[in-house]
Every structure is written in C-alpha cells, then in structure tokens.
C-alpha positions as CSV (number, residue, x, y, z in Angstrom):
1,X,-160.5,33.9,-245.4
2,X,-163.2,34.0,-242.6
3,X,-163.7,30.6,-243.6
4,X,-160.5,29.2,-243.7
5,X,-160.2,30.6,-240.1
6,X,-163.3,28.6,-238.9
7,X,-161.8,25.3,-240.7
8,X,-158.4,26.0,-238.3
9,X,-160.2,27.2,-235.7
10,X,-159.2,30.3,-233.4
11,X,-159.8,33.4,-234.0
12,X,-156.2,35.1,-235.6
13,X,-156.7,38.8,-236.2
14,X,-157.1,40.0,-240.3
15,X,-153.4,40.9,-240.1
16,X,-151.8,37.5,-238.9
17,X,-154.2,35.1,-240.7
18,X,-153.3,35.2,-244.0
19,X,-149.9,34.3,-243.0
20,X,-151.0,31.7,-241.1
21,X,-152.9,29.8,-243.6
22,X,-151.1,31.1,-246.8
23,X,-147.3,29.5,-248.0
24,X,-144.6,31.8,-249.0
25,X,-144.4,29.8,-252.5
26,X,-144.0,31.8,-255.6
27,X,-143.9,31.0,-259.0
28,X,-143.0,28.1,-261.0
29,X,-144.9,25.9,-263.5
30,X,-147.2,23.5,-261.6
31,X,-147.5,19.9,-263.3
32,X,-150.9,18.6,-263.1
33,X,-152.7,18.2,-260.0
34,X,-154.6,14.5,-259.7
35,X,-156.3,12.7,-256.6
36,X,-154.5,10.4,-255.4
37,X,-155.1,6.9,-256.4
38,X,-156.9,4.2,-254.3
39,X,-155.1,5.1,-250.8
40,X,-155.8,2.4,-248.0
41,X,-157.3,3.8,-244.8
42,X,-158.9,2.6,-241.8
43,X,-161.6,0.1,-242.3
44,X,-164.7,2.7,-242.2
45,X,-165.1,4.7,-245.5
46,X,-165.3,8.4,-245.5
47,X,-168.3,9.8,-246.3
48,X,-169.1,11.4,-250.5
49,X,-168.9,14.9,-250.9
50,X,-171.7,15.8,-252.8
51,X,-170.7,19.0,-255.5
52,X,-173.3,21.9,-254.9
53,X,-175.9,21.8,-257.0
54,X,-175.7,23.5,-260.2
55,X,-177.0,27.1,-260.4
56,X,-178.6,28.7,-263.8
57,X,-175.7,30.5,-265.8
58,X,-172.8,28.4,-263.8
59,X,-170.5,28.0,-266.7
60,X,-170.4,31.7,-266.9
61,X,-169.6,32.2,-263.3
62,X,-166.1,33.5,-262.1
63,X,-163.8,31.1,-259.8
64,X,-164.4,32.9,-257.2
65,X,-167.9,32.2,-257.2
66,X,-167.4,28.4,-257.1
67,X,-164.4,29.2,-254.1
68,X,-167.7,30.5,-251.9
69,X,-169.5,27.1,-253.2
70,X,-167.0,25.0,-251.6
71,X,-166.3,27.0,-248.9
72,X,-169.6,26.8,-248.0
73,X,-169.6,22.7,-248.8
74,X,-166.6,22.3,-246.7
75,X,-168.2,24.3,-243.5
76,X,-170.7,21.1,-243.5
77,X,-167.7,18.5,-244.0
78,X,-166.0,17.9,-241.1
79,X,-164.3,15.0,-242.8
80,X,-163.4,16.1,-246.7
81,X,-163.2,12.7,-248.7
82,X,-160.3,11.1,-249.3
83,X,-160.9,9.1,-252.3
84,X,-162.2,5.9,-252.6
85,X,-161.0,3.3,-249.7
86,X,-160.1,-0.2,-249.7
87,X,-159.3,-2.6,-247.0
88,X,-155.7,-4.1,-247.2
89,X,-155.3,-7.3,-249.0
90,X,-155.5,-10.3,-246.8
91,X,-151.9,-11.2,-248.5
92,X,-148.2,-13.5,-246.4
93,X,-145.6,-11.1,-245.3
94,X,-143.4,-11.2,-248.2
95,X,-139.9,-11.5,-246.2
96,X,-136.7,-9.7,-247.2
97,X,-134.3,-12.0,-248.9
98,X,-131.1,-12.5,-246.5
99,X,-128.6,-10.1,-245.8
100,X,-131.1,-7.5,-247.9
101,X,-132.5,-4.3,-246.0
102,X,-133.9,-1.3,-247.8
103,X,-131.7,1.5,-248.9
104,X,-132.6,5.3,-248.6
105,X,-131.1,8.8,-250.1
106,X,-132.3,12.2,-249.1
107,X,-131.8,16.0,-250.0
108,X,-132.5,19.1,-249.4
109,X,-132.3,22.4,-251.1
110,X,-132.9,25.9,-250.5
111,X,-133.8,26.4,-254.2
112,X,-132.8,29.5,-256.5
113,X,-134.9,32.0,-254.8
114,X,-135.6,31.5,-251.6
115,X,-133.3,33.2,-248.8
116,X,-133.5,29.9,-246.2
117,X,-135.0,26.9,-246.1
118,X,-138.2,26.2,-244.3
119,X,-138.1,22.3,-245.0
120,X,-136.8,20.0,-242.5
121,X,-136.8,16.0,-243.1
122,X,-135.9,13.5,-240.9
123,X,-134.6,9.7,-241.6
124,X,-134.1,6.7,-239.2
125,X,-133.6,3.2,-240.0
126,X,-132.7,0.2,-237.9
127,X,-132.2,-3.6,-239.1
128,X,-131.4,-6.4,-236.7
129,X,-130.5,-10.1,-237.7
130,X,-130.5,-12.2,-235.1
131,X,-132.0,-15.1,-233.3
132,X,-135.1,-13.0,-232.1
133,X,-135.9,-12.4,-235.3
134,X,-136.9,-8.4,-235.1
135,X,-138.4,-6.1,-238.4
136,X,-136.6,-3.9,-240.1
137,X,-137.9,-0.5,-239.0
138,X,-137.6,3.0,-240.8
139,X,-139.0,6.6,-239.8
140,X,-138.8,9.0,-242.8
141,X,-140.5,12.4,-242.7
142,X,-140.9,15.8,-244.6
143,X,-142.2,19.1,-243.4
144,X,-142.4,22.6,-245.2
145,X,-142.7,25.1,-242.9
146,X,-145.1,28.8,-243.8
147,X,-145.3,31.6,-242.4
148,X,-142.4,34.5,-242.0
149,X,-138.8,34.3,-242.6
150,X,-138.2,32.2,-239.5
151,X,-141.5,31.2,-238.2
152,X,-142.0,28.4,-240.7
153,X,-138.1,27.3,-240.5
154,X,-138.7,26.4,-236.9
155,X,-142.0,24.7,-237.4
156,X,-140.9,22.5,-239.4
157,X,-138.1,22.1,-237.1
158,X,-140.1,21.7,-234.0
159,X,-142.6,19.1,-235.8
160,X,-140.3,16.8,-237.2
161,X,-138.2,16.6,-234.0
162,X,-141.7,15.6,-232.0
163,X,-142.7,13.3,-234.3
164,X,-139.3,11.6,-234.2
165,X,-138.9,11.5,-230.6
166,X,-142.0,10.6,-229.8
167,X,-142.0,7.4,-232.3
168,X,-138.4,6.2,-231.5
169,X,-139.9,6.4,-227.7
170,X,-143.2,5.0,-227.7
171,X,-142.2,2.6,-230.5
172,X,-139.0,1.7,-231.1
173,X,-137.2,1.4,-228.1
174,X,-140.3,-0.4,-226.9
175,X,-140.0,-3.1,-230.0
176,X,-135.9,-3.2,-229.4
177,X,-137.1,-4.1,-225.6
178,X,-139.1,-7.3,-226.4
179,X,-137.4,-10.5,-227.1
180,X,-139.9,-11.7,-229.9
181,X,-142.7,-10.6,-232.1
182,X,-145.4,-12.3,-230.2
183,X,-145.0,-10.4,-227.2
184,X,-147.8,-6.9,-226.6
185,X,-146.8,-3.8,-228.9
186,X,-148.0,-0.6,-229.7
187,X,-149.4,0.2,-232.6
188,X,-147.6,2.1,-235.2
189,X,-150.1,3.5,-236.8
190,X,-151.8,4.9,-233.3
191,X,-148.0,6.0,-232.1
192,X,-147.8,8.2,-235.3
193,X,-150.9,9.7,-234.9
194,X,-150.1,10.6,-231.7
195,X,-146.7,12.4,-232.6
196,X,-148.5,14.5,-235.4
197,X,-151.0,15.8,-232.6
198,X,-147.9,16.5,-230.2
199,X,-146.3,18.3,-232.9
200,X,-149.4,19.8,-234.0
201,X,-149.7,21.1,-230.0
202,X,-146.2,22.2,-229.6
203,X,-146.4,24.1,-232.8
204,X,-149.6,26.0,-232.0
205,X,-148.0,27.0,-228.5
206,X,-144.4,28.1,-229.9
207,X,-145.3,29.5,-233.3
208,X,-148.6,31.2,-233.3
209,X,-147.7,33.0,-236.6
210,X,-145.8,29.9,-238.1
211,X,-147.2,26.5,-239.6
212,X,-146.4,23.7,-241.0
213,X,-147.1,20.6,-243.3
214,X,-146.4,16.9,-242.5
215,X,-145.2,13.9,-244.1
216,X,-144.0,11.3,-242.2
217,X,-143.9,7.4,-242.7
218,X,-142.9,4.7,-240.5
219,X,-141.8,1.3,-242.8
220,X,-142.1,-1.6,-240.6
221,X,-141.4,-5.2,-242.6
222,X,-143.4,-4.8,-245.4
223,X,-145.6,-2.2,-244.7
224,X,-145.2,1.6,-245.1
225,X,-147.8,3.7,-242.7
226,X,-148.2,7.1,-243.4
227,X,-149.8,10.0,-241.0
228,X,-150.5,13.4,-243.5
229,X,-151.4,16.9,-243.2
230,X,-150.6,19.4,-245.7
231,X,-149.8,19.7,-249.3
232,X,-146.1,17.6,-248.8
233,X,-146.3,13.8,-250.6
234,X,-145.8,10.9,-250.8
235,X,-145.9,8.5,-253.9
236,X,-145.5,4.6,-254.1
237,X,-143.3,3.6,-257.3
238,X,-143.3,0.2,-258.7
239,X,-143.1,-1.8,-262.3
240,X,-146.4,-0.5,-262.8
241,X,-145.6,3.1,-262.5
242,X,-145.9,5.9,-260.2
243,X,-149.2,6.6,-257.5
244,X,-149.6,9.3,-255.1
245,X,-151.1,7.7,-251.9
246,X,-151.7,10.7,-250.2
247,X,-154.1,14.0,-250.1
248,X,-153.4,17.6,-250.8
249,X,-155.3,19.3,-248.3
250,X,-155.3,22.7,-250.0
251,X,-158.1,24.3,-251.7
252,X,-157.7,24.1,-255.5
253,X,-157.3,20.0,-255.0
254,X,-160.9,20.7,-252.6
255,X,-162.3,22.3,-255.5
256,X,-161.4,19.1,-258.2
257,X,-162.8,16.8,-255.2
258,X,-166.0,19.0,-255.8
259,X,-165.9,19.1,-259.5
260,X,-165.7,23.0,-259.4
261,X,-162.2,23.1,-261.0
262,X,-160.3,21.3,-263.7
263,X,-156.9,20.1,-262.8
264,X,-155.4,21.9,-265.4
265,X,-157.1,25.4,-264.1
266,X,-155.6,24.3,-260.2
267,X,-152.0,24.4,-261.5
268,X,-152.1,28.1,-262.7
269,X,-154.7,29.0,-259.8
270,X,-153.6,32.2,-258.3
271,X,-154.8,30.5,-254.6
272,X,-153.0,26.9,-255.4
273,X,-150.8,27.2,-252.5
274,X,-153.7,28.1,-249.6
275,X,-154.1,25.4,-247.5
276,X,-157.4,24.2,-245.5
277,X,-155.5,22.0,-242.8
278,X,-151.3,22.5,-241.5
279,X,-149.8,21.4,-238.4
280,X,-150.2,24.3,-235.6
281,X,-153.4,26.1,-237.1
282,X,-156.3,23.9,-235.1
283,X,-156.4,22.0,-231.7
284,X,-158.5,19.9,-233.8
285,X,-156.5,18.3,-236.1
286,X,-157.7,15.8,-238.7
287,X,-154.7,13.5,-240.1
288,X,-155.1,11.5,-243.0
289,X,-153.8,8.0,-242.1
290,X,-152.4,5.5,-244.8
291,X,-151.3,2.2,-245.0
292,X,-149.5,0.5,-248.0
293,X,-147.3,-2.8,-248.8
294,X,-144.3,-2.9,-250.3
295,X,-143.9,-4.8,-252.5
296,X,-140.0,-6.2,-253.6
297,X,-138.7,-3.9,-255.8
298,X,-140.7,-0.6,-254.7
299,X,-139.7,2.7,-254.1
300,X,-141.5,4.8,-251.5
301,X,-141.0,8.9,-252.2
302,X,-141.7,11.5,-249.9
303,X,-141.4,15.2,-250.9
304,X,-142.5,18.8,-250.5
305,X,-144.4,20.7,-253.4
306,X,-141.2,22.5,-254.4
307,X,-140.5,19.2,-255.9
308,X,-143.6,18.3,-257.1
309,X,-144.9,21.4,-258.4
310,X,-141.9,21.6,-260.8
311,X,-141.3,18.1,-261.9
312,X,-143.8,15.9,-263.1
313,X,-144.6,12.6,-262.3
314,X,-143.7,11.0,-265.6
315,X,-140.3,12.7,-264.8
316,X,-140.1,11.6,-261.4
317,X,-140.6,8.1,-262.6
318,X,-138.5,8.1,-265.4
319,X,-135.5,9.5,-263.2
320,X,-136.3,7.1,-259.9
321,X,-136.1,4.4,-262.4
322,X,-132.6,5.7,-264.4
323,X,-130.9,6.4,-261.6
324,X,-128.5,3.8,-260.1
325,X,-128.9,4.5,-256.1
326,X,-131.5,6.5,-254.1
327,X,-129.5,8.8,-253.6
328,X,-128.2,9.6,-256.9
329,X,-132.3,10.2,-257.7
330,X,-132.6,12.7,-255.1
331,X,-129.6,15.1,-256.5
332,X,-131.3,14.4,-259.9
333,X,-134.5,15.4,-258.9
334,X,-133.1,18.9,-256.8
335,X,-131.1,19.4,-260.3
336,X,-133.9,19.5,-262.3
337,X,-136.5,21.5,-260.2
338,X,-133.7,24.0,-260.0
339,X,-133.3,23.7,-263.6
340,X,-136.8,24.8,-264.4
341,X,-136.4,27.9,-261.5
342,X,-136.3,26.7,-257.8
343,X,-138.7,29.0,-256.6
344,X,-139.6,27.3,-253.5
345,X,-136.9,24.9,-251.0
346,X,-136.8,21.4,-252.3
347,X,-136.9,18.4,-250.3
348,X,-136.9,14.7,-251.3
349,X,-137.0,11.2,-249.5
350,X,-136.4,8.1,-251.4
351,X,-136.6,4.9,-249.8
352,X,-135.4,1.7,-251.9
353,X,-137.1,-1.7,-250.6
354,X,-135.0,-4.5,-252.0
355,X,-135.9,-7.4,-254.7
C-alpha cells in the first residue's frame, strides 16, 4: 500500500488510504483481461518495461511476491507502457453522407447490489449544415466514482461536470464562434487534457476520501479523441470486430504488462479492482491520450467495469451488432450484466457513426 501511496502521491493516513485507492466492487465473474490493441498516441513512443529479472525458484513463488516485483518496477516507471504506438494514417477525411450524423444511446444502472450509483456519464452532440460548413461535434464521457457511500457519487459527479464545462467552453463555443474551418482553433485533444487536470484538481480539493475514474471522448468529424484514467473503457467496433483502445491502469493489468500474471489469474485476482492512477489521488496526474478514426459504419463504446467485468467482449459484439438502435444495445447490455449478478453500477455509452 505504501507504494501505491507514493504512485498518488500525498501522504493519506493507513486508515483513509485504502479507501482512496481501492473500489467498492465486489464479486462477479470477470471476462478476460487483454491489453488493449495498437492504441494511437502522440508521436513519441513510450518507453518498454522491462519484467524483473527472473529469480531461482520463481515458478514456486506466491503472487504476492511478484506484486512487490512490480511494485518495485513501477517506482522506476514514471511513464508505465501503453502498448505499442503508431502514428495516425496519413488517410482524406472521409465525409458524412448528407443529411447523416452519428446517433448515440446511453444507460445507467445501479445494478442488483449496490445501494446508489457512483457512475455518472455525460453526452453532448451538436451538428450544423450550413453554408460555413462546421464538424459535427460530440462529448461522451464515463466516470465510476470509489470511495464511501457518497464520496465516490460526487466524484464522479464533480469530474464529469468539469470536464464538460470546460470543453463546451474552451472548445465548442469557440468553434460555433468562427465562421469557417480555416480560421485559429484550439486543440481538442490539449482542451481535454486540460479538463481531466481541472477535474483531477477540483476533486483532490472537495473529496479527499473520494476518487474517481475517467472516460471521456470528444468525436470531432471523423475522429474520436480520447483522455483516460482509470479502469472505465472504451472500445472501437467495426466489421472486423471489437478493440479496446484504451488502458486499465490497475495493478493485475500492470502485472500482465510485466509478464508476472496470466490474464486468466487477473480476472479472479483478489486485488483486480486496486487501481495505480484515479482522478483526485495525485497533483500529478498522467492521462493516457488517444486518437482514433472512425470509420463509416463504426461504433465507439465507452463503459465502466461493471459492464465489462460481467460481459465479455464476444458478447458485447455480438449484441452491438444484433441490436437495431444504440440504444436498444445499451438496455441489452445493463440486462445482461444484471442477469449474470449486477454487483457493481453499470454504465454504457454507445455512439453509432453512420455508413
């Protein structure tokens, strides 16, 4: 734990820290747990974890032996690899067809256990045909709050209303102020970055005992950008299947990264849900930054790990691709997690770009 506390930073007493870094999420099968696939990031590659060396006798040595491996791997890591990284394809804007705009659904569900629901998710979208010729532009975003009955309600709360209303300003009401697409604009990938570390500041300051994951993805045109923190997803579906595009920062996925656990061994791991990076648990926040295009036809899903951990991702596809509308795979997917126990709130995000 001392070193989980060093990766957050701060000092929290022993009697506060645990819930700081620790969900409240119980029970339930997990599916497997895989690295994402080949996420696009900023131009500069991250550098290879090396996997400690291997000691005399390590096949007969406990899991908690190889947890103070990594730990002590990760204390030398200040940036844990994120798979392997690509620069995006130098591929034309493929345009909407006319009078088509991406669709969305969204749910939420407290689950069959739980007593309230920590998640919050947020949804925007904006579409403007005209003679100036302006992008379609969406804001979808998941958290799952931790920490006691109420702490991690209201930081989830407080981070996705940030992170909205600091994107809407600094973004979109500057873009719906120009009067074409050659004129100066800010970045969207810098503006989201920007809300996370607001939210991640606000939360620290109003929730001391409370944190949260992150999720969020702005869609502009034909391109999805992502800023991540936390164990909440988000997958890319398409003809050829399904891909999670981002990270789990917790510390059984840290351990498969290190080659110290199996993925099979992570999903019954009795520390699966500890995290290594939330919002409002460092001043130093790392944010895993993403970039993606959408290609006609694709579905962009963005979830909590009371989805995910009870609904695999040959179910997810198989019910994103039966269902008629976005939203009618949403209540499919909170139907079946519940189905198989609900032990933890449920939240989904299912954005539908057209072709």
């Amino acid at each position: 734990m001392d070193f989980l506390r060093r990766l957050f930073g701060g000092q929290p007493d022993s009697a506060t820290g645990a819930a700081k870094l620790e969900t409240a999420r119980t029970g339930g099968q997990a599916p497997e747990i895989a690295a994402p696939g080949t996420p696009i990031v900023a131009a500069t590659q991250s550098p290879i974890v090396q996997a400690p060396a291997r000691r005399p006798g390590d096949d007969k040595r406990s899991t908690n032996d190889k947890l103070d491996d990594v730990r002590e791997a990760a204390l030398t890591d200040p940036t844990p690899a994120f798979g392997v990284t690509r620069q995006l394809a130098p591929l034309e804007p493929v345009p909407a067809k006319p009078g088509k705009h991406l669709t969305y659904g969204l749910a939420s569900d407290i689950g069959m256990i739980r007593t309230n629901n920590q998640d919050s998710m947020f949804a925007f979208f904006s579409s403007n045909t005209s003679a100036e010729d302006q992008p379609d532009f969406g804001l979808f975003i998941v958290a799952d709050g931790m920490g006691g009955h109420h702490d991690g309600e209201l930081a989830s709360a407080i981070a996705t209303r940030i992170i909205a209303q600091h994107v809407i300003e600094n973004f979109y009401l500057p873009v719906l102020k120009s009067t074409s697409q050659g004129e100066d604009r800010p970045l969207i990938s810098e503006v989201l970055s920007e809300a996370v570390q607001k939210a991640n500041a606000a939360v620290a300051d109003q929730i001391p005992e409370g944190g949260t994951t992150v999720t969020s993805a702005a869609v502009l045109s034909d391109r999805v950008y992502i800023a991540h923190v936390g164990d909440s997803r988000a997958y890319l579906i398409s003809s050829e299947g399904i891909e999670q595009i981002t990270r789990d920062h917790s510390l059984v996925q840290r351990l498969i990264e290190l080659d110290q656990l199996t993925p099979e061994e992570a999903a019954a791991h009795p520390q699966r849900n500890v995290l290594y990076r939330a919002i409002g648990q460092s001043e130093n926040l790392e944010i895993d930054a993403v970039t993606r295009r959408l290609t006609p036809g694709s579905r962009l899903l963005v979830c909590c790990d009371g989805l995910w951990n009870q609904v695999s991702e040959s179910n997810i596809l198989q019910i994103v691709q039966g269902s008629k509308s976005p939203q009618e795979a949403c209540d499919h997917l909170i139907t079946v997690a519940n189905d198989r126990g609900g032990p933890d709130n449920i939240t989904v995000i299912l954005v539908q770009v057209p072709g």
